[in-house]
N, C-alpha and C positions, 0 to 999 in steps of 0.2 A: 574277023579280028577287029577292022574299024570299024563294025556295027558295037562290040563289046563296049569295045573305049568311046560312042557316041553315050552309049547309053551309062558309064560311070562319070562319065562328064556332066551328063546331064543330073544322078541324083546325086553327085555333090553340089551344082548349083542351086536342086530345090531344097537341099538341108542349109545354105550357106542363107538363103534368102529365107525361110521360116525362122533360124535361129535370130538373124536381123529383125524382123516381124514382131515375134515375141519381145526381143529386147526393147523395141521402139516403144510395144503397146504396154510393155512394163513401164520404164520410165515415164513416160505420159500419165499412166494409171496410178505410180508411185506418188504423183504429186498432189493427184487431187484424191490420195490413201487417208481416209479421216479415222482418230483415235476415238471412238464413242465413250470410253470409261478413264478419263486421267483423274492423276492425284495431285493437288496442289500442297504445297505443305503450308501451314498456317503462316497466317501474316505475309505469304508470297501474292502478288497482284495476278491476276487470270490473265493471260495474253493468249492469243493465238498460236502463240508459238508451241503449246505445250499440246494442240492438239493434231500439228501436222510435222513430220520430218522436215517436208519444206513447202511452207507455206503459199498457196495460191495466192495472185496478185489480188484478185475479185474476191478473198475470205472476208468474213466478217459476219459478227454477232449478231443474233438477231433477235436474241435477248440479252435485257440491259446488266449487265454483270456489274455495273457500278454500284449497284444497291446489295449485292453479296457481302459481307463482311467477312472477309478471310481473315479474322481473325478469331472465330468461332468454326470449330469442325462441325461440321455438317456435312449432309450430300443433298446437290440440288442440280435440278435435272436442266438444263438449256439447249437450246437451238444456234444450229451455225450455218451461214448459208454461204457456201461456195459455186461463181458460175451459175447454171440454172439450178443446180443441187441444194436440198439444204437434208440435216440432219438432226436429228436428237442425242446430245450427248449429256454424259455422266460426268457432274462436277466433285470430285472426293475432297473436301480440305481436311485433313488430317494432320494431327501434332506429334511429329517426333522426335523432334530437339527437346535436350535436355535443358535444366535450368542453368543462369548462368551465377557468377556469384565468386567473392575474394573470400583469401583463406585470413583470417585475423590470429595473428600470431599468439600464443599463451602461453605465458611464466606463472610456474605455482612450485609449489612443495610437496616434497617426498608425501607426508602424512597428508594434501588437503583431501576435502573433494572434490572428484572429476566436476569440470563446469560440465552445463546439458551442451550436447553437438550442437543447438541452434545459435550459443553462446560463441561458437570456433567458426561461424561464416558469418560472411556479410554483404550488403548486396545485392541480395538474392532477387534473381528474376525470372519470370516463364510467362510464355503468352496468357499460360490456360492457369496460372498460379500454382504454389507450391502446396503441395499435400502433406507433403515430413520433411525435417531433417533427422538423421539418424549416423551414430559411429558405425561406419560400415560392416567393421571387424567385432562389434559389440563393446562397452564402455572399456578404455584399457586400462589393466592395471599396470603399472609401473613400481617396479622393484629397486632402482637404481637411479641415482641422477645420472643427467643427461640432455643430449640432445635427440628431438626423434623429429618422428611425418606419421602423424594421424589421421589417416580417412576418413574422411564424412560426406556420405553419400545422401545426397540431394535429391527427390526426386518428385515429378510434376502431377497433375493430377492424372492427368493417360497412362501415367506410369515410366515417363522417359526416365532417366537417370543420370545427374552427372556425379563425378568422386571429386573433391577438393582436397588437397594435402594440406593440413593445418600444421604449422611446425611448433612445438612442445618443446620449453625448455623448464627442465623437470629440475630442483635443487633439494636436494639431500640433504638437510641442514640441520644439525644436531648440538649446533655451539650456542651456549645463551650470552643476550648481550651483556656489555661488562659496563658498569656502573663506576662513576668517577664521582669524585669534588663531594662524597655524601659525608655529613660532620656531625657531632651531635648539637641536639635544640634544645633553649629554652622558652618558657612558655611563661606571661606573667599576666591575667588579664583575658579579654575576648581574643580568641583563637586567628582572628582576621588581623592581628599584630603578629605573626606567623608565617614566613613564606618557606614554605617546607620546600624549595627547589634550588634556591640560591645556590651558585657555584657545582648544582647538580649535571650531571653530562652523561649519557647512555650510548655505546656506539656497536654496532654489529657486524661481523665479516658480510652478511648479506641484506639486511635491510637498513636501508638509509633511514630512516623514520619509525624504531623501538617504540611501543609505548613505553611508559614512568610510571607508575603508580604509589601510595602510601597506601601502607597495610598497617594502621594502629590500632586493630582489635584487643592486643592487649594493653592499651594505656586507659588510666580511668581522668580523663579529664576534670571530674569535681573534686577529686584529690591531690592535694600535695603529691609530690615524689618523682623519682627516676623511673621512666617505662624503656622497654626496649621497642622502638620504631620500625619498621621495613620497611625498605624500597623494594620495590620488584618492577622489571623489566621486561617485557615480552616481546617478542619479535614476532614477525608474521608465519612463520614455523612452530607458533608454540613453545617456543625455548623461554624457559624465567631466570634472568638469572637478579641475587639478592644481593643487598645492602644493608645492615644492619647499624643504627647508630642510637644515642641514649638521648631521650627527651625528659629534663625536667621542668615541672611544673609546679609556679608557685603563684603566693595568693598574697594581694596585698594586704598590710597589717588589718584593717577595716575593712576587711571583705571577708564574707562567709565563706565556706568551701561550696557551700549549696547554691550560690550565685552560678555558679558554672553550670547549674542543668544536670541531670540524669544521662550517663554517658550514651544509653542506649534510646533517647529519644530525639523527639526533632530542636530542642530546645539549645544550644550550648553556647548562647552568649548574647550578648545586646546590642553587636555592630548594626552597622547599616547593610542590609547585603543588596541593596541599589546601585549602591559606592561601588561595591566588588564589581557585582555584575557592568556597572560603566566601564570597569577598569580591563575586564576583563573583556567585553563587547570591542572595545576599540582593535583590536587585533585578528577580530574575525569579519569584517565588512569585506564581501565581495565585488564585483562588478556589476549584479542583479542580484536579485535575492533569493533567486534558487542558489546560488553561489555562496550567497551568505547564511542561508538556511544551513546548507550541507556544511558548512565550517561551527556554526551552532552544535549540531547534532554530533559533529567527529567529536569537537571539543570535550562536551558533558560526558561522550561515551569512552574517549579516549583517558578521561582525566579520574574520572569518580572510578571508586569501589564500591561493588555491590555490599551491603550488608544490611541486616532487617534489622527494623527498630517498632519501638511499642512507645504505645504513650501519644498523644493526643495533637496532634499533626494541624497545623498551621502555614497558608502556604510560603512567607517570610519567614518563618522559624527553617522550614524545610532548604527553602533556598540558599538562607544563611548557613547552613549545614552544608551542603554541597560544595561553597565556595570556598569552605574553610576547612572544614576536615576532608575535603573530598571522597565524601563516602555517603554512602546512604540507599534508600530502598528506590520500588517504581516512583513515592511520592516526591522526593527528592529530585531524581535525573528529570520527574517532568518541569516542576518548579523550575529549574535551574535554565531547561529548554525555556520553559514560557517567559521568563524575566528576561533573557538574552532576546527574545525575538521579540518581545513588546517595546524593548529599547529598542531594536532592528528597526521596529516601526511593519514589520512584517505580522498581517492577522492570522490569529491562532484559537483554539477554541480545546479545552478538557475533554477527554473521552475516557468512559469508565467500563467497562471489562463487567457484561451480564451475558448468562448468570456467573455467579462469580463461579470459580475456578477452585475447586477442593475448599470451599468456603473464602478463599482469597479475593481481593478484589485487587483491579491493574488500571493503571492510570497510561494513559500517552497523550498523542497530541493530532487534531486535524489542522493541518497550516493551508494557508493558501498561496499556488504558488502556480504563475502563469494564467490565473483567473481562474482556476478551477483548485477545490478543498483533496487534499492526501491527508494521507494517514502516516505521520511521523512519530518516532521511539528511537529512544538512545540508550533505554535500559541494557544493561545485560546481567548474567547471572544465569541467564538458560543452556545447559551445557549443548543443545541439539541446536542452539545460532548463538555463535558468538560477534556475529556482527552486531550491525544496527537495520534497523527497518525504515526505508526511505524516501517519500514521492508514492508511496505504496497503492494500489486499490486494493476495492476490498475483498477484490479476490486473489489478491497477492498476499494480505496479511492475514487471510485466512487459517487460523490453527488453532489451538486451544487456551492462546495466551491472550486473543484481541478477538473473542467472540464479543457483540455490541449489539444494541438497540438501534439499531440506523432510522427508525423514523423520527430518532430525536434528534438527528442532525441534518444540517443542507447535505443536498445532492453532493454525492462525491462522486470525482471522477471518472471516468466510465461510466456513467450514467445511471448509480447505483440510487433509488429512494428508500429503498429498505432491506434491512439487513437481518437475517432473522438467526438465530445461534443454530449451527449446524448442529448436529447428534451427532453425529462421526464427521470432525470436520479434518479436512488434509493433511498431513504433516507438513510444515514448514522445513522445505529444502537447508542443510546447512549452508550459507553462503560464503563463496570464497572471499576472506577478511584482506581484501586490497581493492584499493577503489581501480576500477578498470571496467571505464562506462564500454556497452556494448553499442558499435554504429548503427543505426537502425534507422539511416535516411536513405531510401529508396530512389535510386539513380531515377534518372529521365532517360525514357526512352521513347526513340523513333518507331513510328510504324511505318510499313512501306506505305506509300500512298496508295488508294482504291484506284484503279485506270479508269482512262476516263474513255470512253465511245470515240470512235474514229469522226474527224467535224469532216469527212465524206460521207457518213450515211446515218441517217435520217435514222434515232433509234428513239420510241417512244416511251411514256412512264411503264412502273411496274405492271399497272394496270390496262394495256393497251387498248384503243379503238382500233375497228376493223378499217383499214383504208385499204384502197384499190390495188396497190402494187404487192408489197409482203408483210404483212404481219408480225410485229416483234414480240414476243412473250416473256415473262415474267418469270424467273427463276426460280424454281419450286423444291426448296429443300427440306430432307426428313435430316432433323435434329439427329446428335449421336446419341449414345444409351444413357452417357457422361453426363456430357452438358450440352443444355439448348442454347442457339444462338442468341446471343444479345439482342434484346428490339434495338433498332434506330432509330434516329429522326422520320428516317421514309416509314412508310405501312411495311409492314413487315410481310415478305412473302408469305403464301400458303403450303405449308410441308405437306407431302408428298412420299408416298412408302418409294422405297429403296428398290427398284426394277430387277435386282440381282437378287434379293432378299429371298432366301428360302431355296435357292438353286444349286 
């Protein structure tokens, strides 16, 4: 019986003392346990710490990992030398943060069109750059005003993805603006002794700023008589609403009816239209002259009525038409442009519209604006943009209304010398009619800094010499499928296939 109990005595002491054994030569073995294949994720610095649970006191690189640029995914293969031990391990810098980026809020109207999703963010950032933006849900329609949250998913070129909620306030707007102070006119004389506005007032439930316009298609200005006049009103919903008042026209005893011009040409009086245009110039000078450009171009587009005219076109005759009747063709709104901006003191240059356009020919304008030439128009009359074209290149104004000759003009910006007429050139987007610039200034951002070598041990260039004690190597990585590492400053390591590759 005390031989039994010697001998269970005894193999619980030799299981008590193996399970201690084991556990000793675990912990000890745990520490100097190395990772041969980790992931860094991009723009993260390589430390040691990613390659052990807990890190031996004696670790350390012994290739220079300072010359890595984790900010390009790659894989590149390095050495780490712990204790007598060293090792070959697996460096993966891989991107899988999504982009970052603010939602920009947007107010439109029931009937407009959707702006593009790249229009609803802003900000946008990704180590490895942005690939798309796109409406997550696909472009929405909206049936109703309102208030909503629009998804627009972002995503990088590895294919991270983040979702931004843009919020949408959508206005249903179906009332036209209501017209005040409109009386009837008379006319005796050059048409510039006429201020067709006085006492005029336009006011809307939803936009602060109607246009006004005169619609005298039917008044025959070389004749005597009573015409019926219109105002009309537009809001930025498209809503007209009218005012109708009586214009007469008369002629002094010693004046022909025929001094007044051909209603439908560019001719319809003798004023100065320098006078107009100073008078009118004074009220559009901005802070710089993109400022004052864009107050030109709203003006002419906001103020003039499209209508065609024949008959032998002069560019004071056109001018003086614009300012007085407010109406007229492409030759008119450029005239009108060019005089305001030549008093601007802002340089400006004619652009004509080859080959012409169902035999038509289109006039606008190249300004210069921040040291580099755009392509400016304030015409409208095209039902598919009822905006204006702005600051444009010329692959922005690209459509079938501003096809051009570009080697008869300076470099325009973007870097365009010549511009040759498309055969199937793009449809021009309709653009949403409210000035609502997109932020498109690009944050500063931080990168992590590259780590730098422990100043305990001795690590040499990319390139190393053999010296007597250990050898530091050079980190050898295979590019991703995506995109190859950026060069640097330094020589650029030598890629290396992928050791898992194929396995």
């Amino acid at each position: 019986m005390e031989t039994e109990k010697r001998k269970r005595l005894l193999c619980i002491c030799i299981f008590v003392v193996t399970i201690c054994t084991v556990g000793i030569l675990v912990a000890c073995g745990g520490k100097d346990q190395i990772k041969t294949d980790v992931i860094i994720e991009a723009g993260s610095p390589i430390t040691l710490e990613a390659f052990f649970d807990t890190v031996p006191d004696n670790a350390v690189f012994l290739t220079d990992v300072s010359v890595i640029d984790t900010n390009v995914p790659a894989v590149y293969q390095i050495k780490i030398g712990y204790g007598k031990k060293e090792a070959d391990v697996i460096v993966r810098i891989e991107d899988h943060t999504g982009p970052t980026g603010q939602a920009v809020p947007m107010t439109l109207y029931l009937n407009w069109k959707m702006p593009a999703a790249s229009d609803c963010v802003a900000y946008l950032y990704d180590l490895s750059g942005i690939a798309k933006v796109e409406y997550q849900e696909g472009e929405p329609v909206f049936t109703a005003g309102g208030e909503y949250n629009v998804p627009v998913l972002v995503t990088d070129v590895y294919g991270n993805s983040t979702v931004i909620q843009v919020p949408f306030t959508v206005i249903d707007d179906h009332t036209a603006p209501v017209i005040a102070g409109a009386h009837d006119l008379e006319l005796e004389g050059n048409p510039d002794g006429l201020d067709f506005f006085t006492g005029v007032t336009v006011t809307d439930d939803y936009d602060p700023e109607p246009v006004i316009k005169i619609d005298d298609s039917l008044v025959d200005y070389t004749a005597a008589g009573t015409y019926t006049l219109t105002y009309k009103a537009v809001d930025k919903a498209g809503n007209i609403g009218t005012a109708m008042v009586n214009l007469t026209i008369k002629f002094p005893a010693d004046a022909s009816p025929s001094s007044g011009g051909n209603d439908g040409d560019y001719y319809v009086g003798d004023g100065d239209p320098y006078a107009l245009a100073r008078k009118v110039m004074a009220n559009l000078y901005g802070s710089n002259d993109v400022e004052t450009a864009r107050n030109i171009f709203n003006w002419v587009h906001n103020t003039l009525w499209f209508r065609l005219l024949s008959g032998t076109r002069t560019y004071e005759n056109a001018a003086y038409r614009g300012f007085t009747r407010h109406n007229g063709d492409c030759y008119v709104y450029y005239a009108c442009c060019k005089m305001l901006l030549d008093i601007a003191g802002i340089e400006n240059m004619r652009v004509d519209r080859y080959p012409r356009y169902n035999g038509n020919i289109h006039y606008w304008l190249l300004v210069k604006l921040n040291g580099e030439w755009y392509h400016c128009d304030a015409t409208e009359g095209y039902n598919d943009h009822p905006g204006i074209w702005f600051m444009c290149t010329d692959d922005q104004i690209n459509d079938r209304y501003h096809q051009f000759n570009g080697s008869l003009y300076p470099m325009r910006a973007g870097g365009s010398k010549d511009y040759l007429p498309s055969p199937t050139p793009t449809e021009t987007p309709t653009p949403t009619p409210i000035e609502s610039p997109t932020p498109s200034v690009d944050p500063s951002v931080s990168v992590s800094p590259t780590p730098t070598p422990s100043t305990t041990q001795a690590v040499d260039s990319p390139t190393p010499t053999p010296v007597t004690t250990q050898a530091v190597d050079s980190p050898t990585p295979t590019p991703t499928d995506t995109v190859a590492p950026t060069p640097t400053d330094t020589e650029a390591p030598t890629p290396t296939d992928d050791p898992n590759a194929g396995t």
